[in-house]
Phi, psi and omega in degrees: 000334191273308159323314185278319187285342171257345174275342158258018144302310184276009184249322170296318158304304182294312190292325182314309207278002155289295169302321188289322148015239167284009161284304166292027198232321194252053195246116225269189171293327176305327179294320206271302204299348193260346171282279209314355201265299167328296157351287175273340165283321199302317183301252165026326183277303171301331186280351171274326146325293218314317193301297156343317211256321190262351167281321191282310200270338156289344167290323198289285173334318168272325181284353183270321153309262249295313191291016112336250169320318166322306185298335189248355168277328168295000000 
């Protein structure tokens, strides 16, 4: 049973990447500049994260030190 459900995984697999192909030979420009558009606000976003992200996760670290030290000076 397992032989038969991976040979038609791979069969499945092979026609997507067939299709996606030649799905992608007919993609207008207008599509490409607007994912690429997408794209780059999406980047943009994240590089705007991160100084947040690092902010966050260093407060979080110091406050689990300071409730350390406290704990063990009390």
């Amino acid at each position: 049973m397992f032989k038969r459900f991976k040979a038609k995984a791979a069969a499945l697999v092979t026609a997507s990447f067939g299709v996606v192909g030649s799905a992608s030979a007919t993609i207008p420009t207008e599509a490409t500049a607007g994912i690429t558009a997408v794209q780059t606000d999406g980047l943009a976003m994240i590089s705007a994260g991160w100084p947040v992200v690092a902010a966050i996760t260093g407060g979080l670290i110091l406050i689990k030190l300071f409730k350390k030290v406290m704990g063990k000076v009390s």
